[in-house]
N, C-alpha and C positions, 0 to 999 in steps of 0.2 A: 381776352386771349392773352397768352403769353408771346415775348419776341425775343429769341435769343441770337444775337449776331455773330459769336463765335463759338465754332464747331469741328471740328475734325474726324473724319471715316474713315476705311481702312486706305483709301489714295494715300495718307501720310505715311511718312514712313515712322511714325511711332504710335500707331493708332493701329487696331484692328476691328473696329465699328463696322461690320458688315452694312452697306447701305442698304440693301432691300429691309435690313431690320427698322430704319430710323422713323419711316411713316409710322406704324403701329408704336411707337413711343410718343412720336409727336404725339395724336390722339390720346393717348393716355396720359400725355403733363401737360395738355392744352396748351403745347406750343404750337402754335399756328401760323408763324412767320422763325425760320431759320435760314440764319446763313454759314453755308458751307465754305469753312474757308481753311481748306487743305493746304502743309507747308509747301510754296511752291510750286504747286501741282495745281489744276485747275476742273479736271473732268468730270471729280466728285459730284459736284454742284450738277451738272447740266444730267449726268446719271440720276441723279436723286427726283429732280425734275421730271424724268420719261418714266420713272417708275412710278410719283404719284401722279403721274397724266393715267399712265395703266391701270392703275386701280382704280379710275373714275373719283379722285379724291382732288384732284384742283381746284375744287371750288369750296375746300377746306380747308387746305393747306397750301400756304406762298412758299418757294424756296426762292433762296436770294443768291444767286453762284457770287463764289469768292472767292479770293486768295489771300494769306498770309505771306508776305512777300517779304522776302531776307533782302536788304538794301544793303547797301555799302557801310551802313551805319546804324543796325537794327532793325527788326521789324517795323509794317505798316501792313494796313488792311485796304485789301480794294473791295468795292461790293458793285454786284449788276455790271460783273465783267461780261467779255464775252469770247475773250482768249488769252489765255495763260502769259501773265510778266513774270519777262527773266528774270532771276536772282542776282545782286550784283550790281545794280545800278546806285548812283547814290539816292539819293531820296527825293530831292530833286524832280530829277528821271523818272523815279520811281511815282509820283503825282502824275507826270507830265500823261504818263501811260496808262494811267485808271484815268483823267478827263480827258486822253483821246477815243475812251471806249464809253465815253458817256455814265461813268463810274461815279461812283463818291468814296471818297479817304476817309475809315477809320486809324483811328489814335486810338491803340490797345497797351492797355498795363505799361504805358510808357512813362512810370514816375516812380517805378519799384527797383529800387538798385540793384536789388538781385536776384533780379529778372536780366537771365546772361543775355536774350534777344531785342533786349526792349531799345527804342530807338532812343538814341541819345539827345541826349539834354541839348548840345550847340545842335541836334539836324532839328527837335523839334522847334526851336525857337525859331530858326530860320523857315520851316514850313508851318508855322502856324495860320499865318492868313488861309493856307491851302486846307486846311483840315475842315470837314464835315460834322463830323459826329465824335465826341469822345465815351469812351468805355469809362463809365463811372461805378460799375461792381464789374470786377473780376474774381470770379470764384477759385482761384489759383493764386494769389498774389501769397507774396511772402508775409504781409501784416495786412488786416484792414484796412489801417491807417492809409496805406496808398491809394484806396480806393476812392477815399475823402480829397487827398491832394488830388484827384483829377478831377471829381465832383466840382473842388472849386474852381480850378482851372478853368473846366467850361463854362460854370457861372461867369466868370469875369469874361470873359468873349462873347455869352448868349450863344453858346454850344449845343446844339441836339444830344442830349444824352443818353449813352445806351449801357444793356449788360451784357454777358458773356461769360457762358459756361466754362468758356476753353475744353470743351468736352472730349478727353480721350479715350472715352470709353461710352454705351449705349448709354446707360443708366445717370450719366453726366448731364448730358443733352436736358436743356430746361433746368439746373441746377442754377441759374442765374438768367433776369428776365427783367422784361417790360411792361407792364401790364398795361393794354391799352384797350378802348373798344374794337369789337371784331370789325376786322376790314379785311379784303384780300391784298396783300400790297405786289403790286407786279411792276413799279415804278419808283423810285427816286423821289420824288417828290410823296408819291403816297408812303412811301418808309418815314421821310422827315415830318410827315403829319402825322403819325402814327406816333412817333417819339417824343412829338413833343405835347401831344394829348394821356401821354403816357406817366406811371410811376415805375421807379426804378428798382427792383428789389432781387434778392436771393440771397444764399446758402454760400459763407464763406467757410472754407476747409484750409487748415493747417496742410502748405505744401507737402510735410512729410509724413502726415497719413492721408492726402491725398494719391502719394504715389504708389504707398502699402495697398491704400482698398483698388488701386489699380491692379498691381500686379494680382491680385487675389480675384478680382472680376475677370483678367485675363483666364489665370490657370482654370479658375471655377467653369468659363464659356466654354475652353478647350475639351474639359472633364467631362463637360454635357455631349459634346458630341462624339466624344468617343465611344 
């Protein structure tokens, strides 16, 4: 199965991913474990949840509720929240709040300069004992290359590695992944066995016709249903 840890639905406010859409994609790019992690926002996840319990598909597909959390000093990922952290904290804080919800801290695209969100260089070093998992493909970065400097990164700490679509649109979703044996992960510890039984692979795109084949997926969706 595939595991993609970073995702966005239309809760973003730069995303318009309809969530009832997301289950029938899963299925069809055997991502079987996604984590919804909407900027700042948190409801995505736990919706996405009630609608594969609906369809009678939880016992094919894990959803991981998340957030993309704007700190005081860029981006972090919480994962297996269970209620939305405010924007704004330093980074710090912004840990403290994902392990009082029994969470784990992704590190996303945190080594690409020009990545305007990505958390900076002095918060990561001072949170690094805190960090769980790093994002070692980002299908969004500005060069590969950065993908490799966190690659090594978590080698040198003995990091769970994971990927990440950063998906703003349906068809994103699974564009970057884990490939790991089928498991259902409903837990923390079954994510980090999962990841670290796993390989890491995906689909890098040049940021600026990733955001062309956006706009064009966007107008295309609007077209259909008009």
């Amino acid at each position: 199965m595939r595991v993609d840890l970073h995702s966005h639905t239309e809760v973003s406010h730069d995303c318009r991913t309809a969530i009832r859409d997301i289950p029938g994609w899963m299925l069809r790019t055997n991502t079987r474990v996604l984590a919804v992690t909407d900027h700042d926002q948190f409801r995505g996840g736990p919706e996405l949840q009630r609608i594969v319990a609906d369809l009678g598909l939880d016992d094919r597909l894990s959803v991981i509720c998340g957030e993309e959390v704007t700190t005081s000093e860029g981006e972090l990922i919480g994962l297996f929240l269970k209620e939305q952290i405010p924007r704004g904290l330093s980074p710090e804080d912004t840990v403290r709040e994902i392990r009082a919800q029994g969470g784990l801290v992704m590190l996303q695209h945190g080594f690409d300069p020009l990545k305007r969100y990505r958390l900076k260089p002095e918060a990561t070093a001072r949170i690094a004992a805190d960090i769980d998992i790093v994002e070692t493909f980002n299908s969004r970065l500005s060069r590969h290359h950065w993908n490799r400097v966190a690659e090594a990164w978590a080698q040198e700490r003995d990091l769970p590695m994971s990927a990440g679509s950063d998906a703003h649109t349906l068809r994103d979703i699974g564009e970057a992944w884990v490939e790991t044996p089928f498991r259902l992960v409903r837990t923390p510890d079954e994510l980090i066995a999962a990841l670290r039984e796993g390989a890491v692979a995906g689909h890098w795109t040049h940021p600026v016709y990733a955001y062309g084949r956006k706009q064009w997926r966007v107008l295309n969706s609007q077209f259909r249903r008009d």
